[in-house]
DRENKOLVEX-456911 format. One record per residue (C-alpha): residue number from 1; z, y, x. Coordinates in nm, 4 decimals. Example, Ala and Ser with C-alpha at 12.3 -4.5 7.8 and 13.67 -1.06 7.14 Angstrom:
# DRENKOLVEX-456911
{num=1 | pz=0.7800 | py=-0.4500 | px=1.2300} $
{num=2 | pz=0.7140 | py=-0.1060 | px=1.3670} $
This chain:
# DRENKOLVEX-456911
{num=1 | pz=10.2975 | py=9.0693 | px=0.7215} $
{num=2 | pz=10.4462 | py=9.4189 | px=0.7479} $
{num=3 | pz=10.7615 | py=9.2933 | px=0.6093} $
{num=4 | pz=10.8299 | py=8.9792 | px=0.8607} $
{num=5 | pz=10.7280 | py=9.1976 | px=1.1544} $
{num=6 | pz=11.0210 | py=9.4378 | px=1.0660} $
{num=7 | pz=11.2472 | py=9.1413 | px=1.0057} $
{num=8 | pz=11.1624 | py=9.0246 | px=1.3812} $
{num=9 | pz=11.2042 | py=9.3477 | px=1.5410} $
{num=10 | pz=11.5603 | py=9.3793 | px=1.3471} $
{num=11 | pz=11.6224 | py=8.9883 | px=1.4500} $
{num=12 | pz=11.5618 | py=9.0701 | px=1.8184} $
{num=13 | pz=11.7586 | py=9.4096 | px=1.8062} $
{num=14 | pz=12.0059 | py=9.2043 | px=1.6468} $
{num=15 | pz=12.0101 | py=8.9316 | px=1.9207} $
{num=16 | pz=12.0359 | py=9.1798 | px=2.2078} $
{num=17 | pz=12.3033 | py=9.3749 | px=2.0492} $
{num=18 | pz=12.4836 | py=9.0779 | px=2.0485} $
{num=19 | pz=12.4222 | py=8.9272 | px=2.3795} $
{num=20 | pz=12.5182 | py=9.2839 | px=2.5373} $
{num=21 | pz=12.8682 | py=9.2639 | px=2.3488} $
{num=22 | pz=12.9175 | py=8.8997 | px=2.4763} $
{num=23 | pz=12.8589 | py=8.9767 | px=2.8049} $
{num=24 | pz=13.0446 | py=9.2968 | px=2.7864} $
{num=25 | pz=13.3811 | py=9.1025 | px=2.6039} $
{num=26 | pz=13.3668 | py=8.8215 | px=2.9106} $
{num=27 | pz=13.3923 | py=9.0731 | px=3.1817} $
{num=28 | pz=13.7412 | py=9.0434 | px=3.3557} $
{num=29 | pz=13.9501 | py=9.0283 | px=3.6854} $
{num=30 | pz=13.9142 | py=8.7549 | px=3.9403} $
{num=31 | pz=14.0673 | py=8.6736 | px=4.2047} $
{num=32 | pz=14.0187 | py=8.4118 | px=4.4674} $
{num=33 | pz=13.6910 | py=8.2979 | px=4.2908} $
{num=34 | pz=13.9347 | py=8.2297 | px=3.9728} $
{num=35 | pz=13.9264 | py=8.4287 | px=3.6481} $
{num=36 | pz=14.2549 | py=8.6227 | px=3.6394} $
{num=37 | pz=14.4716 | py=8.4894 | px=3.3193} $
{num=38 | pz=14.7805 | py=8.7177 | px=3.3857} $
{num=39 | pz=14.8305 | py=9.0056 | px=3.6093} $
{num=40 | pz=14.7908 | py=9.0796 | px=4.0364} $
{num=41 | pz=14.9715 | py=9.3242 | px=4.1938} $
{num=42 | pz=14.7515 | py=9.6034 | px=4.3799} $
{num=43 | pz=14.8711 | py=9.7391 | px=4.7252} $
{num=44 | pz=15.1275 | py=10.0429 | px=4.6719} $
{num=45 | pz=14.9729 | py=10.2462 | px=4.9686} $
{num=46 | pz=14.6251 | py=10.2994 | px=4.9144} $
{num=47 | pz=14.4101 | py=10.4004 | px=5.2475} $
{num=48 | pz=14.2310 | py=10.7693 | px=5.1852} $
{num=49 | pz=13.8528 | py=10.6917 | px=5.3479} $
{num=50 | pz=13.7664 | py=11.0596 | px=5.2391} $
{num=51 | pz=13.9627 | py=11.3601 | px=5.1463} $
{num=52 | pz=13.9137 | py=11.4704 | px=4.8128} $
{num=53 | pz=13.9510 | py=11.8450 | px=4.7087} $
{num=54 | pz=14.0611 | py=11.9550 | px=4.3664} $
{num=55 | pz=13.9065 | py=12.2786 | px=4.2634} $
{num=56 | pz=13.9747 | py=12.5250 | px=3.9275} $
{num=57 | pz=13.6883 | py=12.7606 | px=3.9707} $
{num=58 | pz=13.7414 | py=12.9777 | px=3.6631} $
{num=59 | pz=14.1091 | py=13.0908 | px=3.8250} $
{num=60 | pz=14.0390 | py=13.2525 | px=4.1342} $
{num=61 | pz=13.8112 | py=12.9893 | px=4.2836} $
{num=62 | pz=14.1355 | py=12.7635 | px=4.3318} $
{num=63 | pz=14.0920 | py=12.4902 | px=4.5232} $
{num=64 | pz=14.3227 | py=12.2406 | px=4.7045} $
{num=65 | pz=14.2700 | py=11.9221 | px=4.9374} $
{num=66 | pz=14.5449 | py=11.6134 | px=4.9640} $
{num=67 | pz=14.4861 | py=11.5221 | px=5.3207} $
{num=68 | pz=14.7344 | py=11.2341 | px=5.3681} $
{num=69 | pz=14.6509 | py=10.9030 | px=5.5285} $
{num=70 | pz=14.7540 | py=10.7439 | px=5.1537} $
{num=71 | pz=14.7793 | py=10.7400 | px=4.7793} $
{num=72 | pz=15.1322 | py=10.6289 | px=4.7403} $
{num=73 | pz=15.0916 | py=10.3935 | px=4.3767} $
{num=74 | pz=15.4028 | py=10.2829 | px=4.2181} $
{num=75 | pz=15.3969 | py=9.9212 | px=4.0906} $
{num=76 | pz=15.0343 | py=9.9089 | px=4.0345} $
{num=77 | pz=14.8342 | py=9.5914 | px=3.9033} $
{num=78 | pz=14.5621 | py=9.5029 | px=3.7487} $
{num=79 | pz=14.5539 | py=9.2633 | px=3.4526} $
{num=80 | pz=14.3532 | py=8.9761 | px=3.2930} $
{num=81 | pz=14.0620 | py=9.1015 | px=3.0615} $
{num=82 | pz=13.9865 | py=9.4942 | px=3.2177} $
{num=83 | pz=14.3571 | py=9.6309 | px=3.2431} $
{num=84 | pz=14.4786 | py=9.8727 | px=3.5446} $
{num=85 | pz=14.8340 | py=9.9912 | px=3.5261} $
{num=86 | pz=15.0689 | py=10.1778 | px=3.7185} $
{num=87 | pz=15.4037 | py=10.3549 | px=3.7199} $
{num=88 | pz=15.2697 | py=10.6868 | px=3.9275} $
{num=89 | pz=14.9899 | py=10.7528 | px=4.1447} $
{num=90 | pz=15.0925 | py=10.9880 | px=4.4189} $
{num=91 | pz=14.8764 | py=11.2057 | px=4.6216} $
{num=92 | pz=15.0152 | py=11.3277 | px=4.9145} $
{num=93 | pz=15.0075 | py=11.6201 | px=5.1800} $
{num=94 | pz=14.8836 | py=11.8536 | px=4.9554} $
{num=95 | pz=14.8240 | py=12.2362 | px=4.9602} $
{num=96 | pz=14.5934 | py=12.5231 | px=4.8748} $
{num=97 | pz=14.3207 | py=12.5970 | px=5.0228} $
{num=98 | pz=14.2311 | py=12.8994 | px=4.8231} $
{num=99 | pz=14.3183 | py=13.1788 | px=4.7847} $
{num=100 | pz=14.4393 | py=13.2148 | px=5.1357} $
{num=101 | pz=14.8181 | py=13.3327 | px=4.9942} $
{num=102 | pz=15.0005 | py=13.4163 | px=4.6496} $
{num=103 | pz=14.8813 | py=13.0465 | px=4.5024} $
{num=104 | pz=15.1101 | py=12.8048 | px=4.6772} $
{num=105 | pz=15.2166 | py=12.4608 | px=4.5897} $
{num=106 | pz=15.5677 | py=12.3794 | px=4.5464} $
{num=107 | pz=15.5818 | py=12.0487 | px=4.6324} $
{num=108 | pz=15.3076 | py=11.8556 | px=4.9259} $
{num=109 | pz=15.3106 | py=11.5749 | px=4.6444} $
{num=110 | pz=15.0867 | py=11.5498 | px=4.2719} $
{num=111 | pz=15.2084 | py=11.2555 | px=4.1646} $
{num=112 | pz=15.0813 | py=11.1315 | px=3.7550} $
{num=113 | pz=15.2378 | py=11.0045 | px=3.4825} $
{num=114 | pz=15.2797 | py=10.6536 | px=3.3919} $
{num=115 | pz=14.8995 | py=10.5333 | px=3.3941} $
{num=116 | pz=14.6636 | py=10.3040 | px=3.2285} $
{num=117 | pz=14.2725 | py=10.2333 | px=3.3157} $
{num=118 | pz=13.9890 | py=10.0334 | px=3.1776} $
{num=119 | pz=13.7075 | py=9.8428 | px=3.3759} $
{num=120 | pz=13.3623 | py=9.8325 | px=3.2469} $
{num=121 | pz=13.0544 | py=9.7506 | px=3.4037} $
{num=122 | pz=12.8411 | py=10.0017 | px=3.5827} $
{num=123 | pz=12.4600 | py=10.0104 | px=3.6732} $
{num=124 | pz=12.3665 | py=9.7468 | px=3.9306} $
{num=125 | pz=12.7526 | py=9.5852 | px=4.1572} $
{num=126 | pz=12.9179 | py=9.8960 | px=4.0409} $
{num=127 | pz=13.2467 | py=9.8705 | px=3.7890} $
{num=128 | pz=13.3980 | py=10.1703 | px=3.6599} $
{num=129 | pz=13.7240 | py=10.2676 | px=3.6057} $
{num=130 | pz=13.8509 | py=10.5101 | px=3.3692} $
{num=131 | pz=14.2709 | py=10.6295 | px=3.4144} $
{num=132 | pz=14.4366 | py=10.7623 | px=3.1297} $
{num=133 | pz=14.8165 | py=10.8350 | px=3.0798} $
{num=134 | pz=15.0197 | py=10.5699 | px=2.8787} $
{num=135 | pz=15.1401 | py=10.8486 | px=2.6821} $
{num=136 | pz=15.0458 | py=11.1818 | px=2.5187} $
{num=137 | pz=14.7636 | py=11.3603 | px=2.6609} $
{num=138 | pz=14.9361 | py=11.5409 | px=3.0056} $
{num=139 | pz=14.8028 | py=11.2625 | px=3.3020} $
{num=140 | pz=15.0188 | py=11.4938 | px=3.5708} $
{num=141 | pz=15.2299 | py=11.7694 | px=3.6537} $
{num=142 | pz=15.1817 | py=12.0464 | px=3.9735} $
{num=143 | pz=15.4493 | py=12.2556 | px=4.0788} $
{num=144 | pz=15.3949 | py=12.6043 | px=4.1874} $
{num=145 | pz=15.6329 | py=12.8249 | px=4.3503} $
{num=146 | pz=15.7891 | py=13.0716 | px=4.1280} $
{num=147 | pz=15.6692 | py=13.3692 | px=4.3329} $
{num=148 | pz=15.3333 | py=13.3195 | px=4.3012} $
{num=149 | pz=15.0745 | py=13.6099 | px=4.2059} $
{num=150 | pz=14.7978 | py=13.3965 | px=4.0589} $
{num=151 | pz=14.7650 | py=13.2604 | px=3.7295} $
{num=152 | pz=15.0233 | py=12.9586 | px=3.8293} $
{num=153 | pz=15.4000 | py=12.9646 | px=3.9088} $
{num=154 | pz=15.5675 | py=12.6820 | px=3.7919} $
{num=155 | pz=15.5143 | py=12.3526 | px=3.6556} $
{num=156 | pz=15.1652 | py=12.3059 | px=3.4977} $
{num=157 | pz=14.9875 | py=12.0161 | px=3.3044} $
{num=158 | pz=14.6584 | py=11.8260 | px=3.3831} $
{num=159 | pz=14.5491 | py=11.7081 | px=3.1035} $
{num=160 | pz=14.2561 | py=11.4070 | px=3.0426} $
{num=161 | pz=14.0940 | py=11.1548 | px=3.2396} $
{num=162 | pz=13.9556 | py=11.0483 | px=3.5059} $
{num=163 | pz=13.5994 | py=10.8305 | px=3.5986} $
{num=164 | pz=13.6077 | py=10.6495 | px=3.8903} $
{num=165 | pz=13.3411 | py=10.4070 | px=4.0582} $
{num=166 | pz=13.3917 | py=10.0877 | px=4.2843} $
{num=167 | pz=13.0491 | py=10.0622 | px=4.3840} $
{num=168 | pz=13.0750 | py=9.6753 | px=4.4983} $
{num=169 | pz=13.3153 | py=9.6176 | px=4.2731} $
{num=170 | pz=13.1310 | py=9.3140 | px=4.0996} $
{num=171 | pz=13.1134 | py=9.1386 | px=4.4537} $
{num=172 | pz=13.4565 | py=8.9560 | px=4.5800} $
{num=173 | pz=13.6248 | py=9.1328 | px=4.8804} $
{num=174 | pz=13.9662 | py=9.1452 | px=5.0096} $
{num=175 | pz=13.8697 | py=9.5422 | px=5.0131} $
{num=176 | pz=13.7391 | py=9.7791 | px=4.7280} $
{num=177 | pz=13.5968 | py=10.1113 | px=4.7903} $
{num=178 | pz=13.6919 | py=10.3450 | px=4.5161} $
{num=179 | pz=13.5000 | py=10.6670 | px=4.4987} $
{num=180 | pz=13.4990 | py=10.9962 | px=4.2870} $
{num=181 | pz=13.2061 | py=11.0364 | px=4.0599} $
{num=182 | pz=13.1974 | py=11.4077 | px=4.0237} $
{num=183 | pz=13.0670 | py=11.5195 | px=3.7303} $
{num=184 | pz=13.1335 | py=11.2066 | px=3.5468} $
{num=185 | pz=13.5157 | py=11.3069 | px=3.5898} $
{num=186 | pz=13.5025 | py=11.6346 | px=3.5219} $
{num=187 | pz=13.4369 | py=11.5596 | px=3.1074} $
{num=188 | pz=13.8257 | py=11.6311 | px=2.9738} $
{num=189 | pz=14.0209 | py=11.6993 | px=3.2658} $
{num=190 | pz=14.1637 | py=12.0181 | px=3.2874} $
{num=191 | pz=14.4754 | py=12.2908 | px=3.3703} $
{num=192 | pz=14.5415 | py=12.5969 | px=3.1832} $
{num=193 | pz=14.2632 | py=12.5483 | px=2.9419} $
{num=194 | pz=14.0162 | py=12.5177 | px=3.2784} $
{num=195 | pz=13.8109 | py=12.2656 | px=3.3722} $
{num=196 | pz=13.9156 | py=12.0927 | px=3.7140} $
{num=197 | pz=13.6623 | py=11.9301 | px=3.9465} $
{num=198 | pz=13.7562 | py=11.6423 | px=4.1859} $
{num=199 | pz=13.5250 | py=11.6508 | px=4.4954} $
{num=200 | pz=13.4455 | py=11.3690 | px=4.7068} $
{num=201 | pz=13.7742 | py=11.1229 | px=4.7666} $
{num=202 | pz=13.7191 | py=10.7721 | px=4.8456} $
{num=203 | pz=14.0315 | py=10.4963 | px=4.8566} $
{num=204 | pz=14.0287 | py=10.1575 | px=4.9582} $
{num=205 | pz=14.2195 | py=9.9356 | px=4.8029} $
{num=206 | pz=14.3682 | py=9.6163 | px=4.7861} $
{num=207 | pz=14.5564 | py=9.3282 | px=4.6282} $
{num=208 | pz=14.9214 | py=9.3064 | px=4.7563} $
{num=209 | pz=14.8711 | py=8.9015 | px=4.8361} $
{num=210 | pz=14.5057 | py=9.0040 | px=5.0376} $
{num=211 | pz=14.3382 | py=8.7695 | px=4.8486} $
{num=212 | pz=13.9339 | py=8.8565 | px=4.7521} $
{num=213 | pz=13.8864 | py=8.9927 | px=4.4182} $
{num=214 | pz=13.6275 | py=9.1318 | px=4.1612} $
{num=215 | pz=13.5487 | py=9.2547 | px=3.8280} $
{num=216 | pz=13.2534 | py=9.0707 | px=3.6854} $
């Protein structure tokens, strides 16, 4: 009796395990209602619903905000199955915050490298999205001005990834919300050896044609 009760519970485990990978493997892009079976092109100016500010506390407290009206996204698209990819991702308007002086920006623009992403499935409507670079391990560059007295003058590398949420992402909309997760991104990306934390941020985005679309 023993036996075929621990044969049942492994037989159910079994079943479930297997179920969850189905339903897992089937989740993709739609658009329009229809299952997307090659790629969409996304919107290349993203609208910025909420500022996000970038912050290194282990050098100096460092923190910076991007404050313009857009992400600028080269050739972005997502394709069929769970696939986001773009040329750059651009943030724009961007300066220090603190220190006050001797930790300046270069350039107003942080744009990435060449970028990929995964969907997945969150709790409850939510879908996930997770960015990675194409290549290597360096996901962007910052430029720093030369004169600087902090720990940064010059170009530096971000390396990692980044966790990002569309909260109603499994419902069809013309518009997604896409929102920073906090802690969730703060798990590899760093500068310098130093963790970075993205605070806030929230883009909505959109399909260059304006149709509806979902990840389900």
């Amino acid at each position: 009796m023993l036996r075929a009760k621990i044969i049942a519970t492994i037989g159910l485990i079994a079943c479930a395990f297997s179920a969850w990978g189905a339903t897992s493997a089937s989740a993709g892009w739609f658009v329009g209602g229809t299952q997307l079976t090659t790629s969409a092109r996304l919107a290349t100016a993203e609208v910025v619903d909420e500022i996000p500010t970038i912050l290194v506390p282990a050098i100096e407290d460092l923190s910076f905000t991007c404050s313009g009206g857009t992400f600028d996204n080269a050739s972005p698209e997502i394709i069929a199955g769970n696939s986001v990819k773009a040329q750059a991702l651009t943030f724009l308007e961007c300066k220090t915050i603190k220190p006050a002086t001797g930790c300046a920006l270069a350039s107003e623009t942080i744009g990435t490298v060449p970028i990929t992403a995964v969907a997945s499935l969150g709790p409850g409507e939510e879908v996930r999205v997770k960015y990675l670079p194409q290549t290597k391990s360096i996901i962007a560059e910052v430029e720093f001005l030369d004169t600087n007295s902090c720990a940064f003058d010059g170009l530096e590398g971000v390396k990692g990834s980044i966790t990002e949420g569309i909260p109603k992402g499994q419902l069809e909309a013309a518009t997604e919300t896409l929102v920073g997760l906090g802690s969730v991104e703060n798990n590899s990306l760093e500068v310098a050896n130093s963790k970075i934390i993205i605070k806030g941020g929230r883009g909505l985005v959109k399909l260059a044609s304006g149709s509806k679309w979902s990840f389900k």
